[in-house]
C-alpha positions as CSV (number, residue, x, y, z in Angstrom):
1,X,124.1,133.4,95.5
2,X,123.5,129.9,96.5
3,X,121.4,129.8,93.2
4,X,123.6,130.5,90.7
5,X,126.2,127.9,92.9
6,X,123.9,125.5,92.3
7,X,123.0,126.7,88.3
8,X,126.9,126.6,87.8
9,X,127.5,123.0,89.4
10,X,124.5,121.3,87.1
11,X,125.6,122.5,84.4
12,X,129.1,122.0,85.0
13,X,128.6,118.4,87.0
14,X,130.7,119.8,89.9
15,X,129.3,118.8,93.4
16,X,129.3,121.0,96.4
17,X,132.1,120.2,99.0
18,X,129.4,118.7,101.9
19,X,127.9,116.7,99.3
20,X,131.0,114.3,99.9
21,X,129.4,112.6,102.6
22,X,127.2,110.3,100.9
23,X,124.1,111.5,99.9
24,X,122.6,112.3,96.4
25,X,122.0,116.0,96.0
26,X,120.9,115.9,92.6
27,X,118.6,113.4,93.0
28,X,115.6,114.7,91.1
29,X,117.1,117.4,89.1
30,X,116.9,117.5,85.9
31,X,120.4,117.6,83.6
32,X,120.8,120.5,81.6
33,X,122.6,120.4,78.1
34,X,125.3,122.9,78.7
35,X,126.6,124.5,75.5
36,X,130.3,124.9,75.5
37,X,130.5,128.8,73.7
38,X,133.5,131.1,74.5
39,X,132.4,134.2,76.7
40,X,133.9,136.7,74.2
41,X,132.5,135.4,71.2
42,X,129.0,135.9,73.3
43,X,129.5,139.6,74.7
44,X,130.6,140.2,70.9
45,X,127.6,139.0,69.4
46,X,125.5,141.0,72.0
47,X,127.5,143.9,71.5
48,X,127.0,144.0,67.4
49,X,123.4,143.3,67.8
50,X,123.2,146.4,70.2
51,X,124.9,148.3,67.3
52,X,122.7,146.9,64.5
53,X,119.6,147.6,66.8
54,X,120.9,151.1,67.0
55,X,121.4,151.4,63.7
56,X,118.0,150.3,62.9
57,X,116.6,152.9,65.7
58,X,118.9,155.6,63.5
59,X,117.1,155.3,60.2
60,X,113.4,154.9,61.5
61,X,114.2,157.9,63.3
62,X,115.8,160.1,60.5
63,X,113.1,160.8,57.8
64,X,115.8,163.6,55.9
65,X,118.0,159.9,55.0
66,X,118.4,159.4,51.4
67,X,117.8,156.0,50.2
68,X,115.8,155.4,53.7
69,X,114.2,152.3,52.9
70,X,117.1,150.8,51.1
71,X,119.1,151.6,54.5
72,X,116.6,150.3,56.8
73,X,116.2,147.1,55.0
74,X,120.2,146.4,54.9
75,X,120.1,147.1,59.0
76,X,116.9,145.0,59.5
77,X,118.6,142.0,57.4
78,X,121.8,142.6,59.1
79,X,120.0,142.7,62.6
80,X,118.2,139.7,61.3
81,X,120.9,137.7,60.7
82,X,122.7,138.6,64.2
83,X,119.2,137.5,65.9
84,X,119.9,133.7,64.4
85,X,123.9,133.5,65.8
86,X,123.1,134.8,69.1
87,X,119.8,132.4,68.9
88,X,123.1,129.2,68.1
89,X,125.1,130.2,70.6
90,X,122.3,130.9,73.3
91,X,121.2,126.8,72.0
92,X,117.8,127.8,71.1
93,X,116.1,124.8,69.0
94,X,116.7,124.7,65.1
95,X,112.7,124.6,64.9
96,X,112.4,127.8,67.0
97,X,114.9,129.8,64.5
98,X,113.1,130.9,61.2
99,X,115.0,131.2,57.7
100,X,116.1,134.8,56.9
101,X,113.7,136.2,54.6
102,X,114.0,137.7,51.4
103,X,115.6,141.0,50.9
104,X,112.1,142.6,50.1
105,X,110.2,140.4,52.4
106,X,112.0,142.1,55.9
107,X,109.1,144.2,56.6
108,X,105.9,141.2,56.2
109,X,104.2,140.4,59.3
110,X,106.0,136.9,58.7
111,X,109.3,138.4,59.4
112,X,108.4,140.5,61.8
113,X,106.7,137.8,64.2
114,X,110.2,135.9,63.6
115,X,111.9,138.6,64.8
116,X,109.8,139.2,67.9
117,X,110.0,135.3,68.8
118,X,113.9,135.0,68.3
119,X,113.8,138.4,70.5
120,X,112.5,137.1,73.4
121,X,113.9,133.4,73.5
122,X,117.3,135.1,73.8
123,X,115.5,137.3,76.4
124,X,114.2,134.1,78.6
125,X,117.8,132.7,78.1
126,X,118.9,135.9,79.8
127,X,120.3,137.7,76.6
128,X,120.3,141.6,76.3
129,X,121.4,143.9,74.0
């Protein structure tokens, strides 16, 4: 529990009580850019990406769909497209985020690596969906 005490009072540059005495107890941290997003607007982003994810899951798995791959790639782009607002708000780096691809291009390798990468920076930054 200390931990996270300590998480919450870098980022929000609150000191602990018995650090009123005099000493430094950041000295030699490093400062984190906190990035100011409403809670709600994160659990609703996390929420609709565990929907689109579903979605995706849905198709793949029903090979009776009509129009299959016309459905897959709307929920792929869709998915796609939730990936790079969750990767804003969770302050990943404009470099790490790749440009939405083409509507025909959502199955290349390029798109899928993108996909996979965004996926697991929101993962280290303690995202799940």
């Amino acid at each position: 529990m200390s931990t996270m005490h300590d998480l919450w009072r870098r980022v929000t540059g609150r000191r602990r009580h018995d650090d009123a005495r005099g000493r430094d107890a950041d000295a030699g941290r490093v400062e984190v850019a906190a990035v100011e997003v409403d809670p709600l607007v994160t659990l609703d982003v996390q929420l609709r990406l565990a929907l689109a994810a579903a979605e995706v899951r849905r198709i793949e798995a029903d090979p009776a769909l009509y129009a299959r791959a016309h459905h897959w790639r709307a929920a792929v782009l869709a998915y796609d497209s939730l990936l790079r607002e969750a990767c804003r708000l969770a302050g990943v780096d404009d470099e790490d985020v790749v440009e939405p691809p083409a509507p025909l291009d959502a199955a290349a390798p390029r798109a899928q690596e993108a996909r996979l990468h965004e996926e697991l920076e929101l993962s280290s930054r303690g995202w799940s969906w």
